[in-house]
C-alpha positions in Angstrom: -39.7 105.4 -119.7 -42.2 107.2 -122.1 -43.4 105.2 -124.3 -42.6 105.8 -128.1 -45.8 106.4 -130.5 -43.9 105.5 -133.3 -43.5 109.9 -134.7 -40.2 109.6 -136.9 -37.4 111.4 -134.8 -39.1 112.5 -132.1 -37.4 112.0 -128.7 -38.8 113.8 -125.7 -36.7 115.7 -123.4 -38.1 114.2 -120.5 -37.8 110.7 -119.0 -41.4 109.4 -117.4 -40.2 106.4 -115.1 -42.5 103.7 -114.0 -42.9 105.3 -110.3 -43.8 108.5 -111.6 -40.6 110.8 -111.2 -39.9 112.8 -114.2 -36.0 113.5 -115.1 -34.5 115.3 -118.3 -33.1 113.3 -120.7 -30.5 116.1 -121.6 -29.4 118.9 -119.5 -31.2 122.0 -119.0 -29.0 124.1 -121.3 -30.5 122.2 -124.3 -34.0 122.4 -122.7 -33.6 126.3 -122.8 -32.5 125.4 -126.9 -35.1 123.3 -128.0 -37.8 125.5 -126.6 -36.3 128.1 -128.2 -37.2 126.5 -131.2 -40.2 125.7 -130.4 -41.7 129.5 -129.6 -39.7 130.6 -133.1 -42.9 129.1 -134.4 -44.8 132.5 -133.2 -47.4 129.6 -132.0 -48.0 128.6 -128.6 -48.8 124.8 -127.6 -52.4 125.9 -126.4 -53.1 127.3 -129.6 -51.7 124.4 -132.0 -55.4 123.2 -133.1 -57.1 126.3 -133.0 -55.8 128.4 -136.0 -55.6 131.0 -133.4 -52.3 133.3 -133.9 -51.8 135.7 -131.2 -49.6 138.7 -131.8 -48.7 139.1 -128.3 -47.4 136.9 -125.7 -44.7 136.2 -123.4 -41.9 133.9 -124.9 -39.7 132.0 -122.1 -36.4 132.1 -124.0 -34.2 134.9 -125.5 -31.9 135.0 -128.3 -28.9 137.7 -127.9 -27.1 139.4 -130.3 -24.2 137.4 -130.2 -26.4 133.9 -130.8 -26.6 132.8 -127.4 -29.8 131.4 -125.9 -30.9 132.5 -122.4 -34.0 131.5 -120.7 -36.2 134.4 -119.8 -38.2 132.7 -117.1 -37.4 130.1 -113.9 -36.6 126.7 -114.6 -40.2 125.8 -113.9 -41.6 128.1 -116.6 -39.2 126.3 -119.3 -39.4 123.0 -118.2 -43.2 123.3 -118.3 -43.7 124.8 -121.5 -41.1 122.5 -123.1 -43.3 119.2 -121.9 -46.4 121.4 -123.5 -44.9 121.4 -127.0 -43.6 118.1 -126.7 -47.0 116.8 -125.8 -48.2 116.3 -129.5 -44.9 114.2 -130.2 -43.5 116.6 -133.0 -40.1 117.6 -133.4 -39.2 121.3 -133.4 -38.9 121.6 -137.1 -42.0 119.4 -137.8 -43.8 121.9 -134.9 -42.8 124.3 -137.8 -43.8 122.9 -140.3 -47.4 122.2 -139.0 -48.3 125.1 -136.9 -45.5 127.9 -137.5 -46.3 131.3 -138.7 -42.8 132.0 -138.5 -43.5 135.1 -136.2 
């Protein structure tokens, strides 16, 4: 499995095992959730370090008027995107707190 880097309540959707075959950790309903919460930061993963805030691009998830979350891309799309936020071992609410614009 991943190894832990010590980032207080951080646990990573995906499990890494030793022959190199990557499973989630949780289904793919809370995968679609916690990336969710990820893009309500209005800050992509490849613009965490840059101080770069674009107005426009594509989120992969979709919140509807009744509350529900629905992913707005293939399961390849979310999964890949997910593993980009979680890459820098932050939470979603710590991803907030550091990067978000709240966009």
């Amino acid at each position: 499995m991943e190894r832990d880097t010590g980032t207080s309540n951080f646990q990573s959707s995906f499990v890494v095992w030793e022959d190199g075959t990557i499973a989630l950790r949780f289904d793919y309903d809370y995968a679609v959730r916690r990336l969710n919460a990820y893009e309500n930061s209005g800050v992509q993963p490849e613009d965490a370090r840059t101080g770069r805030c674009r107005k426009e691009w594509e989120r992969y998830t979709m919140r509807v008027s009744n509350g529900e979350i629905f992913p707005r891309r293939g399961w390849e799309c979310v999964l890949g995107r997910l593993r980009s936020y979680e890459r820098f071992r932050l939470t979603p609410e710590q991803w907030m707190e550091k990067y978000g614009t709240g966009d």
